[in-house]
C-alpha positions in Angstrom: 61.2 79.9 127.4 60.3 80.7 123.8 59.2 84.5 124.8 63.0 84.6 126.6 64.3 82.9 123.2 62.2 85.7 120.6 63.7 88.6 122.7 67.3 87.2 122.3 66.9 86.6 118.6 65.3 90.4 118.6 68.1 92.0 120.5 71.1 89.9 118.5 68.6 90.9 115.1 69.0 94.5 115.9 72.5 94.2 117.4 73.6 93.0 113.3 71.4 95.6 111.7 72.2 98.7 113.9 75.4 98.1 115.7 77.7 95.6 113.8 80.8 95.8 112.2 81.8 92.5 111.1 78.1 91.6 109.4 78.2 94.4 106.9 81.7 93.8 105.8 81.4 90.1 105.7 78.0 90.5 103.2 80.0 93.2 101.2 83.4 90.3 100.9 80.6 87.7 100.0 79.3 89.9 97.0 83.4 90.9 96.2 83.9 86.8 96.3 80.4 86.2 94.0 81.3 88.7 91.5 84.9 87.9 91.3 85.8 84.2 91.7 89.4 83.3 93.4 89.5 79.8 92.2 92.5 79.6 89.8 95.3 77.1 89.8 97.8 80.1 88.9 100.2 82.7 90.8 99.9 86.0 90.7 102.6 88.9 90.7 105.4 87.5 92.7 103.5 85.1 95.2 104.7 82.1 93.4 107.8 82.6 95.8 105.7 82.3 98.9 104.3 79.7 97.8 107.1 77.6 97.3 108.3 78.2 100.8 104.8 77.0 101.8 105.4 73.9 99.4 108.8 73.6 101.0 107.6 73.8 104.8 103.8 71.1 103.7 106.8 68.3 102.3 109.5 69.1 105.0 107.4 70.4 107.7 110.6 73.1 108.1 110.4 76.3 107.3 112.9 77.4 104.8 113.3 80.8 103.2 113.1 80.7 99.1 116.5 82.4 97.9 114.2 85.3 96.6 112.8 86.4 100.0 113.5 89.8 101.8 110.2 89.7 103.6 110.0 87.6 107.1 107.2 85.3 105.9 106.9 82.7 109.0 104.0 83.2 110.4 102.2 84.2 106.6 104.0 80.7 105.3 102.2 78.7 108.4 99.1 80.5 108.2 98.8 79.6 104.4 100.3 75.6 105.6 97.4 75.3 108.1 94.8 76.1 104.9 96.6 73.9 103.2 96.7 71.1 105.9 92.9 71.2 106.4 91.7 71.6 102.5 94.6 70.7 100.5 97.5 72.5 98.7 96.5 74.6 95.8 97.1 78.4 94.6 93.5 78.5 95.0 93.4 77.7 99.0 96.1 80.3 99.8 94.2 83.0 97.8 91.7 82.3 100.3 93.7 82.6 103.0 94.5 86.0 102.1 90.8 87.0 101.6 90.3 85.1 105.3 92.5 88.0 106.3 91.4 90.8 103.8 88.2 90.6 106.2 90.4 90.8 108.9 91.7 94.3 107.6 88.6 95.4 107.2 87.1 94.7 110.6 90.6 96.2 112.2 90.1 99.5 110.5 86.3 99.5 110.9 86.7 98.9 114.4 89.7 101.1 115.1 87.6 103.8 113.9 84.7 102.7 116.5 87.3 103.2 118.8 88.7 106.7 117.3 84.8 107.9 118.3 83.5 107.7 114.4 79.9 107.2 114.2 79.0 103.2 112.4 78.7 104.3 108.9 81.4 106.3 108.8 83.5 103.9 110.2 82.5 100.8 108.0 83.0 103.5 105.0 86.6 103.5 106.2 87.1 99.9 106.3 85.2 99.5 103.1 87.5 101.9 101.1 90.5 100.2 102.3 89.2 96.7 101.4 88.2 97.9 97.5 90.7 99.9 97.1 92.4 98.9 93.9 96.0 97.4 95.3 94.3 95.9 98.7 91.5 94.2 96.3 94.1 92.7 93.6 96.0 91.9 96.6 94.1 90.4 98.6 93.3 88.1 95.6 96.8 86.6 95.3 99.3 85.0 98.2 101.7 88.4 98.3 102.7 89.7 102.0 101.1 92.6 101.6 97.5 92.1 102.8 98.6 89.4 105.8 101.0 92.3 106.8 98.3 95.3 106.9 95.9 93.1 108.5 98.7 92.0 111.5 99.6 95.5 111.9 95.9 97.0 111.7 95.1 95.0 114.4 97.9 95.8 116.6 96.9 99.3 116.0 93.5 99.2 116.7 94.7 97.1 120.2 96.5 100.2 120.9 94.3 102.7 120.6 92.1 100.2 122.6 95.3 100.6 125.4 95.1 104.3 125.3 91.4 104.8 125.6 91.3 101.8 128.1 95.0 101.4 130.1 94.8 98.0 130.2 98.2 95.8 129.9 96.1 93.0 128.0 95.3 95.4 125.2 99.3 96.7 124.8 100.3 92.8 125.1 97.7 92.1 122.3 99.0 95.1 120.4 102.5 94.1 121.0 101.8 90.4 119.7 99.8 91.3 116.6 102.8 93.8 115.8 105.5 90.8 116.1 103.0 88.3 114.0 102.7 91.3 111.6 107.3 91.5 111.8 107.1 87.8 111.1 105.2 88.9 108.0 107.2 91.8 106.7 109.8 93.9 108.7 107.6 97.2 109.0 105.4 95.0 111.5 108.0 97.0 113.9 106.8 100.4 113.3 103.5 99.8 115.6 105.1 99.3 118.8 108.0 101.5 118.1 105.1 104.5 117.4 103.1 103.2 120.6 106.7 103.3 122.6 107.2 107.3 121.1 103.8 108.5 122.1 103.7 107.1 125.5 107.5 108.3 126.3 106.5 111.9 125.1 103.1 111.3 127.0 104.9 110.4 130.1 107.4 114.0 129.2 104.4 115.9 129.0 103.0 113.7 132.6 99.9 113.0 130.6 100.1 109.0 131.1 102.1 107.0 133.5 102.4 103.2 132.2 102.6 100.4 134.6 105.4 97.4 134.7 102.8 95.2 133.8 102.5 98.1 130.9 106.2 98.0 129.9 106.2 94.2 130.3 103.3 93.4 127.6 104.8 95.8 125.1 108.5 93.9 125.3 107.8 90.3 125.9 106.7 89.4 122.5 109.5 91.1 121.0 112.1 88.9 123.3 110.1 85.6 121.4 110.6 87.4 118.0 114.3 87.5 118.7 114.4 83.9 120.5 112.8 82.8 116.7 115.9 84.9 115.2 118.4 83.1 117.1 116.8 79.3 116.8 115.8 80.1 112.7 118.8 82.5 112.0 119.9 79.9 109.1 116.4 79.7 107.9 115.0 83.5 107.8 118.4 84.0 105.9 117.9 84.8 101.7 120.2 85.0 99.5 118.8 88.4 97.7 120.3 91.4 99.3 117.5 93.8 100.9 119.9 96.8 100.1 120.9 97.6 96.3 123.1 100.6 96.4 122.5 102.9 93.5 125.7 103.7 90.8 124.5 107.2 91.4 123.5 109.6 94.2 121.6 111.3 91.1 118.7 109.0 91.5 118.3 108.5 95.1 118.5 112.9 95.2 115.4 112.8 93.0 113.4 109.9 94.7 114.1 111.9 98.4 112.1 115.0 96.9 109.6 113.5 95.2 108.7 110.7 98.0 106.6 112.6 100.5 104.3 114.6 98.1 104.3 111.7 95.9 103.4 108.9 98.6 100.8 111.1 100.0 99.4 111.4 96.5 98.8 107.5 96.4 97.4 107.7 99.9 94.9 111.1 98.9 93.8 108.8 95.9 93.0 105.6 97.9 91.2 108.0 100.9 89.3 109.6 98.1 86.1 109.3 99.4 87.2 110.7 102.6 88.7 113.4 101.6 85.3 114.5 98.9 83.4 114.5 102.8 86.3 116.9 104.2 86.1 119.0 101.0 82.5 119.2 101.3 82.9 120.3 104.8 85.2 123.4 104.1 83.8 124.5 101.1 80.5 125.0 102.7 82.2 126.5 105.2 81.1 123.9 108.3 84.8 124.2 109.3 86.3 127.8 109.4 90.1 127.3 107.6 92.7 129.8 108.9 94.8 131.7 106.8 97.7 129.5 107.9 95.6 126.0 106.8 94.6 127.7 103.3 98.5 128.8 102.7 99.7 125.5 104.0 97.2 123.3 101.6 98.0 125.7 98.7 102.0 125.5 99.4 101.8 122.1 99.5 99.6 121.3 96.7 102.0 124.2 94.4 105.1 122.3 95.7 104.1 118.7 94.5 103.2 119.4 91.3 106.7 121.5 90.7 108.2 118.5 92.2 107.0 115.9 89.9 107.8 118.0 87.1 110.9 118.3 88.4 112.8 116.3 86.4 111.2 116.9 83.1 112.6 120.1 84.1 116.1 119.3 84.8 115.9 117.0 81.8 115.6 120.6 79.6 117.8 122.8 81.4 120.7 119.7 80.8 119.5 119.6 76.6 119.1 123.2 76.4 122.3 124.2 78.8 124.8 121.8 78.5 123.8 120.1 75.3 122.9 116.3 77.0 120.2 114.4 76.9 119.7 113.1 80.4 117.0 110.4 79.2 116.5 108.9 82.3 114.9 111.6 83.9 112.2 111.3 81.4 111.3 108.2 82.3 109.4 109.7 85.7 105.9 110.5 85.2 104.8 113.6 86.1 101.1 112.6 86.9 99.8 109.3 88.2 100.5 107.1 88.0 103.2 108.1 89.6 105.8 105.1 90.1 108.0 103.8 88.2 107.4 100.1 89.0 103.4 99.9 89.0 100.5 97.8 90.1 98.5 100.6 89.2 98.5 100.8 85.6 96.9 103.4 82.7 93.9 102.4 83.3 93.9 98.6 85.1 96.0 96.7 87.1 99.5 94.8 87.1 101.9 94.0 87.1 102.3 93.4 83.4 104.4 90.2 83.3 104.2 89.2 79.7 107.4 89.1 77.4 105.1 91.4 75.4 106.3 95.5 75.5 102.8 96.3 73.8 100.7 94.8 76.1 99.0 97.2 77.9 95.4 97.0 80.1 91.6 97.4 78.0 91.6 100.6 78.4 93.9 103.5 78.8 92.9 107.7 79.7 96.6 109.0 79.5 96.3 112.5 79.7 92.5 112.2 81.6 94.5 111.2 85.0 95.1 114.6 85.1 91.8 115.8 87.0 92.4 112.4 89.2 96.0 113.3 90.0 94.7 116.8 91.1 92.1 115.5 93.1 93.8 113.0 94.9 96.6 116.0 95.2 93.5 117.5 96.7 93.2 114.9 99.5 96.9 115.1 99.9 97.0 118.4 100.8 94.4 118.0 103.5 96.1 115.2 104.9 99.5 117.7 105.2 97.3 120.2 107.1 95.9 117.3 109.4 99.3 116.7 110.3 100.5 119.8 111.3 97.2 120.7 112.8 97.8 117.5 115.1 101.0 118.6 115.7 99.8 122.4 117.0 97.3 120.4 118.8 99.3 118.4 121.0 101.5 121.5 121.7 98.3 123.6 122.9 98.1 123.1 126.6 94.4 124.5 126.2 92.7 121.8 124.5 89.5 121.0 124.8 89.6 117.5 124.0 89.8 114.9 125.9 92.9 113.5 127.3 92.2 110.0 125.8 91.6 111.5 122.6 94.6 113.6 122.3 96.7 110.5 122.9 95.2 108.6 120.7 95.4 111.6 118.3 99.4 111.6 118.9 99.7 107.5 118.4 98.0 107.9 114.9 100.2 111.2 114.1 103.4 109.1 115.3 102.9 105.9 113.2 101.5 107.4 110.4 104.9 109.7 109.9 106.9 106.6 110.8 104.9 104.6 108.2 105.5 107.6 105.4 109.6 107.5 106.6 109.8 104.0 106.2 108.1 103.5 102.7 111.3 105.4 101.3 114.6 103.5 101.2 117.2 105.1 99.2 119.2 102.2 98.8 116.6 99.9 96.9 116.2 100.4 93.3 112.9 99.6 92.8 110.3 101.6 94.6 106.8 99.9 93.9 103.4 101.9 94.7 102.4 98.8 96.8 104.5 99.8 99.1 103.1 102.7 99.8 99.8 100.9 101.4 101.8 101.0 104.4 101.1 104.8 105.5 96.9 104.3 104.2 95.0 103.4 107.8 96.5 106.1 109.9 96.0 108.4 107.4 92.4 107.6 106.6 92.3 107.4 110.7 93.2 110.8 110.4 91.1 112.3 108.1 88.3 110.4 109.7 88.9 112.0 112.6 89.3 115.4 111.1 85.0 114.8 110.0 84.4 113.7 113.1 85.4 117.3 114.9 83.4 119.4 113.1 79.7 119.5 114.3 77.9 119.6 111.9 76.8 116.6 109.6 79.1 114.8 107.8 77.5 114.7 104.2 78.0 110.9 103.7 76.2 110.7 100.3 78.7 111.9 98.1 81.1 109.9 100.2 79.9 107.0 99.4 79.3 107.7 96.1 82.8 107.8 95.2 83.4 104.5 97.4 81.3 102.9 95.1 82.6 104.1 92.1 86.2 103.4 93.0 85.4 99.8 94.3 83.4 99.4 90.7 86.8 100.2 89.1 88.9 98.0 91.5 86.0 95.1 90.5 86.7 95.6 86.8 90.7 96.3 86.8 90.6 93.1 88.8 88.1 90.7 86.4 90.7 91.9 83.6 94.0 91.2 85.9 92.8 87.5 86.9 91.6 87.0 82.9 94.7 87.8 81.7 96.7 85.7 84.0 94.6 83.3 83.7 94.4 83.1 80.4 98.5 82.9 80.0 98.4 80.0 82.3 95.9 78.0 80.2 98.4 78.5 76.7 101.8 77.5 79.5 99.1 74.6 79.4 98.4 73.7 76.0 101.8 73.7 75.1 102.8 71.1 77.7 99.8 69.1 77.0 98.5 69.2 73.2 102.3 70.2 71.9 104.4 68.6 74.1 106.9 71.3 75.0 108.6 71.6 77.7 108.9 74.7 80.4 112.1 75.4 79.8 111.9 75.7 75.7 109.4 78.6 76.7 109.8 82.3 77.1 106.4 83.2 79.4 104.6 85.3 81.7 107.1 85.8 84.5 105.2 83.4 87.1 105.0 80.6 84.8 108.8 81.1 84.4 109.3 81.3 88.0 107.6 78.6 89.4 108.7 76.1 86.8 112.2 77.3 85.9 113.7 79.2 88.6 115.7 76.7 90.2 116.9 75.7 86.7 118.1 79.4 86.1 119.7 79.8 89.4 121.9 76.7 88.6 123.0 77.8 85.0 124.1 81.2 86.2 125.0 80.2 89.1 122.9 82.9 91.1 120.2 82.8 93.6 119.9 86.9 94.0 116.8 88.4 92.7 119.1 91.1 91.3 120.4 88.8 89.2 117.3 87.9 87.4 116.9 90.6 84.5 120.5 90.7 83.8 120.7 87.8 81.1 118.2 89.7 78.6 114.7 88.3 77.8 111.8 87.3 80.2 112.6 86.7 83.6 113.9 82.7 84.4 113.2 82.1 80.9 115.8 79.4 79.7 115.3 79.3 76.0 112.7 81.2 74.1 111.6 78.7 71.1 108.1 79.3 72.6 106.7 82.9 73.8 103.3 83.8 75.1 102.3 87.1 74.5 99.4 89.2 73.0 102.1 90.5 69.7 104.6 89.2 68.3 107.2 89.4 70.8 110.2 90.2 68.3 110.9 88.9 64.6 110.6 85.7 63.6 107.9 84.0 65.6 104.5 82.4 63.8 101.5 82.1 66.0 100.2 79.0 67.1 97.4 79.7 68.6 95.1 82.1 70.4 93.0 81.9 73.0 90.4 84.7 73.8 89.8 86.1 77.2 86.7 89.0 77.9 87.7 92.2 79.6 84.9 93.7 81.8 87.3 97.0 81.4 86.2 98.6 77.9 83.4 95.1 77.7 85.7 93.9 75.1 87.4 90.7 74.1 91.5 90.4 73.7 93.6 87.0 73.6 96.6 85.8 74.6 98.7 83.9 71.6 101.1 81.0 71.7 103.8 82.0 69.1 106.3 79.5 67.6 109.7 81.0 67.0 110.4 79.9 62.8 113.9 81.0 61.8 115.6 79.6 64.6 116.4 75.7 65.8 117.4 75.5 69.3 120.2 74.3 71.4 119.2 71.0 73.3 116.9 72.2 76.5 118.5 73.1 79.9 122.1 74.0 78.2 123.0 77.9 77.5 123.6 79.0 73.9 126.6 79.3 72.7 127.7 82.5 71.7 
């Protein structure tokens, strides 16, 4: 009995050292969770929204859409209710719900590799660098959609790569359901069995795969429970902010269709890093032979992006110079990263920056040194353009010598990645944040995993994993300073309630203390409950009177500081504050009605 016992515990010891996924990426979410604490009773970004719909659904025990919501939500808002039900509501316990399913990312993408044929390190380097990259890790800190949704739809993608290695109806039914819980999260959750729907039509075309009923069956059944939800919740999944906002001008939504491709793929080469220094590494020593096509292709497209994000610094000259007109919104477009207008990724940290303060700006800042890291995640770009037209030659070559349950896999991962890159683009929204282009990241990094995989010789995973660590040791720093900040902000919202008795709505905050205390206040005086509506009255967002501000600076003329309270920034090992400033020359109307004039 104890011999039979000391050969288990030997075989499950060697299982977790040599062959597990989870155990590796659960120690490195412990040490993520050590370093960087989530306990704060504060919001971050724009979860304080979702959180009030979980608020809304813990008191009612109905689900009820907040006015603010484009995204799905249900099955995030119950997931972060049933964390709540065992351990008590608090900003605190949904954060961890999110990091519950950070892991969950991890693992899919891990796994899926596993799957994909990647050997175990390189396949827990892949689910590593998506887990530290800078917007999964400041993510999966707060209670946004983002991470719930990628970890939904990772897992739905790793079940069907399971379904084409292994044509099993279980594993398209699991794929199928993951992909609905992942809709229920955010509206791209549909992309995964639309792509798994495209691959196996054009496999059954080409008579490469013949799906059963049962097949057929699995995929569509959750979907017919999605729509059952539509029709019983219609009222309740309805928000009042409109997911369209049409542009004044075709001008802008022109500019946004060239750049998006090049510029998205730059955001994913930055985040694959890593991967892509392993593929460099690979060609330049020559382990894999490029054509004349590849080298012309990578060149073309590398020469093409950079002409397009200069683009309209260009056309912003040829208008002066031609025509006499300043066209000064064109200069607002940066012409190296980062490269989005509306940023989490920031010069050099992370963000959103929600104070009322237009000087307030992260530890440190490189400007002009993002250069070499635009061109090297350009770098990685480009070799994710080849991959896809190389998979694209491939599954037209009749003479492969892959195997058949490779090449379908290859062609799922080819089809949802380019639906993923289509669908991050939506000309009619106005505000294009890089978050959004985390969508498009797995398949890519599937990709490019599989692109080291083919070539025979060793993948050189040193320098690989050197840059891992050197980008999660940023994302580790940009987000100490994120959660100080915030932090801090809240804790001055708190000493003016409590030692100087002022109320929310006298004060002109960070945009989540505004939000969560004031927003149904603002949406009654201005008679609104569109998001588009909330920078249109001038001042911080849901403010209601601005006696009080909270800012690093002075946010305009006339204020006096109160107080400051000091916060330590591991980016630059320096210390900042956040102030509480007193507005002097101005007395008030009585709180809660507008000012006159």
């Amino acid at each position: 009995m104890i011999e039979t016992l000391s050969i288990q515990l030997k075989r499950l010891g060697h299982y977790a050292v040599y062959r597990s996924i989870a155990l590796p990426l659960g120690i490195l979410f412990v040490i993520l969770v050590l370093t960087i604490s989530p306990v704060g009773e504060f919001p971050l970004n724009d979860d304080w929204i979702y959180t009030k719909t979980v608020q809304h659904l813990l008191e009612t025990g109905q689900y009820r859409a907040h006015p603010y919501i484009n995204a799905t939500l249900v099955a995030q808002s119950y997931w972060g209710a049933l964390f709540c039900k065992i351990f008590g509501f608090s900003f605190t316990i949904l954060r961890v719900s999110t990091l519950v399913l950070a892991f969950a990312n991890a693992w899919a993408v891990a796994k899926s590799g596993i799957v994909l044929g990647f050997s175990r390190n390189l396949a827990l380097l892949c689910g590593a660098v998506v887990a530290t990259s800078p917007l999964v890790l400041q993510l999966s800190y707060s209670f946004m959609s983002d991470v719930p949704f990628l970890a939904l739809s990772n897992l739905s993608g790793l079940c069907f790569l399971k379904a084409l290695r292994q044509p099993k109806p279980q594993w398209v039914a699991w794929g199928s359901i993951a992909a609905a819980l992942a809709f229920l999260v955010r509206q791209f959750g549909i992309l995964l069995p639309v792509a798994f729907a495209i691959a196996i039509a054009l496999l059954v075309w080409r008579k490469r795969y013949a799906p059963s009923k049962s097949t057929i069956a699995a995929l569509l059944l959750p979907w017919i429970a999605v729509a059952g939800i539509y029709v019983v919740w219609g009222d309740a999944l309805a928000s009042d902010t409109p997911l369209l906002e049409t542009s004044q001008s075709l001008a802008g939504p022109l500019l946004d269709s060239a750049r998006h491709i090049p510029l998205a793929l730059c955001y994913v080469g930055l985040f694959a890093l890593p991967l892509g220094v392993g593929r460099l590494i690979q060609i330049v020593q020559k382990q894999e032979c490029w054509t004349p096509r590849q080298r012309t292709l990578w060149i073309g497209f590398c020469g093409v992006s950079l002409f397009v994000f200069w683009l309209p610094q260009l056309l912003y000259w040829i208008a002066k110079l031609a025509f006499g007109r300043e066209a000064l919104w064109l200069r607002r477009y940066p012409y190296r990263m980062p490269l989005t207008l509306y940023k989490s990724l920031l010069d050099l940290g992370l963000g959103p920056l929600q104070l009322p303060d237009p000087q307030f700006q992260p530890t440190v800042q490189i400007r002009e040194w993002w250069w070499p890291i635009t061109l090297a995640a350009l770098c990685v770009a480009g070799l994710l353009f080849v991959s896809v037209v190389n998979r694209y030659r491939q599954q037209q070559d009749s003479e492969q010598t892959q195997s058949l349950e490779r090449q379908n896999q290859d062609l799922f991962l080819l089809v949802w990645a380019l639906l993923s890159l289509a669908a991050t683009y939506n000309p009619f929204r106005a505000v294009m944040v890089d978050r959004y282009l985390l969508v498009p990241l797995v398949p890519f990094i599937l990709l490019l995993g599989r692109d080291l995989m083919q070539v025979e010789a060793k993948v050189s995973f040193k320098p690989m994993a050197i840059s891992a660590l050197a980008i999660a040791l940023f994302s580790v720093g940009s987000l100490q300073e994120y959660l100080a900040w915030n932090q801090t902000a809240w804790i001055a919202h708190h000493r003016l309630e409590t030692k100087y008795r002022v109320s929310s709505q006298a004060v002109a905050g960070i945009d989540t203390f505004n939000g969560w205390f004031n927003s149904e206040a603002y949406m009654q005086r201005y008679n609104t409950r569109s998001w588009w509506d909330v920078g249109k009255r001038g001042g911080s967002p849901w403010a209601l009177d601005d006696q009080y501000a909270i800012a690093s600076v002075e946010p305009r003329a006339g204020y006096e500081v109160l107080e400051r309270i000091p916060y330590f920034s591991w980016l630059g090992m320096k210390q900042r504050s956040i102030a509480i400033f007193k507005r002097s020359s101005f007395n008030p109307p009585t709180l809660g009605q507008p000012r006159s004039g």
